[in-house]
C-alpha positions as CSV (number, residue, x, y, z in Angstrom):
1,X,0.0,0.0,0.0
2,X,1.2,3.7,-0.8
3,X,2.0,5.7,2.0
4,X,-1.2,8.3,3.2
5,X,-1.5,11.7,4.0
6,X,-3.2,11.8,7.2
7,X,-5.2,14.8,8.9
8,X,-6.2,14.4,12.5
9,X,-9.0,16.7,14.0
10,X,-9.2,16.5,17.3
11,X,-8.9,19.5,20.5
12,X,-7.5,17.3,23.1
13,X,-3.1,16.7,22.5
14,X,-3.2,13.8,24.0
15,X,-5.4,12.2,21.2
16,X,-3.4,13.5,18.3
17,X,0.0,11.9,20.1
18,X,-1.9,8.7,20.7
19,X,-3.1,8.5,16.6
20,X,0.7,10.0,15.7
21,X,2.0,6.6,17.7
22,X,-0.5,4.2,16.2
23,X,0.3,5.3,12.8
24,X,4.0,5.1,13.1
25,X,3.4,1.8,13.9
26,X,1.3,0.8,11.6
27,X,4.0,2.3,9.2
28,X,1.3,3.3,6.5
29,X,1.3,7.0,6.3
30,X,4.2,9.4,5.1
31,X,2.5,13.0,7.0
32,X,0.3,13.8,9.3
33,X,-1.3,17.2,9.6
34,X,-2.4,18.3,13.2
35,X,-5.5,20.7,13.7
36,X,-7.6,21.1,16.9
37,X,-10.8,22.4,15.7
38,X,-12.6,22.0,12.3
39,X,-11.5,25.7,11.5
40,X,-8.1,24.8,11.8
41,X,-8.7,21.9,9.5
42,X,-10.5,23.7,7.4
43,X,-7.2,26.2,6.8
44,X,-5.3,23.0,6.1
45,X,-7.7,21.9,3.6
46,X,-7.8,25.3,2.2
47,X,-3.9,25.3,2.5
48,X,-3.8,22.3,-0.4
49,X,-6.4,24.3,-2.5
50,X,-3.9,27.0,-2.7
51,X,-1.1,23.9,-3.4
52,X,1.3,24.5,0.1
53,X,-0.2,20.7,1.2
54,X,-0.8,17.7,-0.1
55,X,-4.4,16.7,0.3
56,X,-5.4,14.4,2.9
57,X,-6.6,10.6,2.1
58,X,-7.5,10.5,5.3
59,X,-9.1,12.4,8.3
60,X,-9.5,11.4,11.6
61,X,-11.9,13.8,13.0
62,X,-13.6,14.4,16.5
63,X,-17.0,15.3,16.2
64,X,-17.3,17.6,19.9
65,X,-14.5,20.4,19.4
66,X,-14.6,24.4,20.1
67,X,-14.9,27.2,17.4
68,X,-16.5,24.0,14.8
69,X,-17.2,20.7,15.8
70,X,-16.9,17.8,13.5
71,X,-20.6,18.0,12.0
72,X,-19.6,22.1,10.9
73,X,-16.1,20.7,9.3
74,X,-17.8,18.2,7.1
75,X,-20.7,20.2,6.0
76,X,-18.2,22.9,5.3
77,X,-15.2,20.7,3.7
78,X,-17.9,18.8,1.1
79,X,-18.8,22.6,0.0
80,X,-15.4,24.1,-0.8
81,X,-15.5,25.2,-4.4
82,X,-11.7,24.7,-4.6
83,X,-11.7,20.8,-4.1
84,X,-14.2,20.5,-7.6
85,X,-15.4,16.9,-6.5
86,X,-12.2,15.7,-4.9
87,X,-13.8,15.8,-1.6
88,X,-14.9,12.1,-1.9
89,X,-11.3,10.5,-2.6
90,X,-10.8,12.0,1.3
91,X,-11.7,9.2,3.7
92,X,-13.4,10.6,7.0
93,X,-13.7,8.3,9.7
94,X,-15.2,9.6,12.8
95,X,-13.5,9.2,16.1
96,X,-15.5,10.2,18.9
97,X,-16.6,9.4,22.7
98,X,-20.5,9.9,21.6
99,X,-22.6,6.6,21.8
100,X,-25.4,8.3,20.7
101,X,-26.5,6.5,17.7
102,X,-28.3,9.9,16.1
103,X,-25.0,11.5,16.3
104,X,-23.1,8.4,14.5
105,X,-25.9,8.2,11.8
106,X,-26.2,12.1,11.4
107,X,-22.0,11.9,11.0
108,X,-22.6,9.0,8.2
109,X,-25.1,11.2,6.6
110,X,-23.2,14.2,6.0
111,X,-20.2,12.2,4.3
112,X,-18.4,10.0,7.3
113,X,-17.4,6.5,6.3
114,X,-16.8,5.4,9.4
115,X,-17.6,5.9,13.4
116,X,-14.9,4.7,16.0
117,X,-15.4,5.2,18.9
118,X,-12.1,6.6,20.9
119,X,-10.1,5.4,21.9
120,X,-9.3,4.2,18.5
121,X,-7.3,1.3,17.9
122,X,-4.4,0.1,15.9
123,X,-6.9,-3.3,14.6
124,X,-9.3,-0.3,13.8
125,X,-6.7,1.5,11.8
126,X,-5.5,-1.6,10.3
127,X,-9.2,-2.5,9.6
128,X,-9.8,1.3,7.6
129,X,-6.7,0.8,5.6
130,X,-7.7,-2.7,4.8
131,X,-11.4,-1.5,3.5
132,X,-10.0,1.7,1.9
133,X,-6.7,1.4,1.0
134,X,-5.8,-1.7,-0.7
């Protein structure tokens, strides 16, 4: 499998070092772009539109954050002009503490692939790449 580009959304630190450690060793992605709200990932995004990033394959996104949860990020990523379809070659897979079925279904209907729930799991990562990536 070719290496991925991988963005993880998520506010908490301790998340984004936990998914940085399961994906080193796993050994399938080649960078990893860090943003701790959906505005922040939203600049990233925005960052490859304007051709200073490569595009994600991948986004690991939390779905409770501050300034724009996770259901405000995808509504807003699937709308961006600049990505001219592209936005469904990005696999989002939701990685969140929520239970609440309504939540996970309301995620899958706006463009999520799949829910995890934290704290996510090298087998779950393995399991993604395995569905998506190969």
């Amino acid at each position: 499998m070719d290496k991925k580009t991988i963005l993880v959304v998520d506010d908490e630190s301790i998340n984004h070092f936990i998914y940085e450690k399961l994906l080193n060793t796993i050994g399938w992605s080649n960078k990893v772009y860090s943003a701790y709200s959906g505005s922040e990932a939203l600049e990233i995004v925005k960052d490859h539109c304007r051709g200073l990033v490569s595009m994600p394959d991948l986004i690991l996104l939390d779905l409770h954050m501050p300034r724009m949860n996770g259901f405000d990020f995808i509504r807003e990523f699937k709308a961006l002009d600049c990505l001219e379809g592209k936005q469904d070659r990005v696999v989002i897979a939701v990685v969140s503490s929520s239970l609440d079925p309504a939540e996970h279904e309301k995620a899958r209907s706006l463009g999520a692939r799949h829910i995890f729930s934290k704290p996510l799991s090298s087998d779950q990562l393995e399991s993604l790449a395995e569905i998506e990536f190969n």
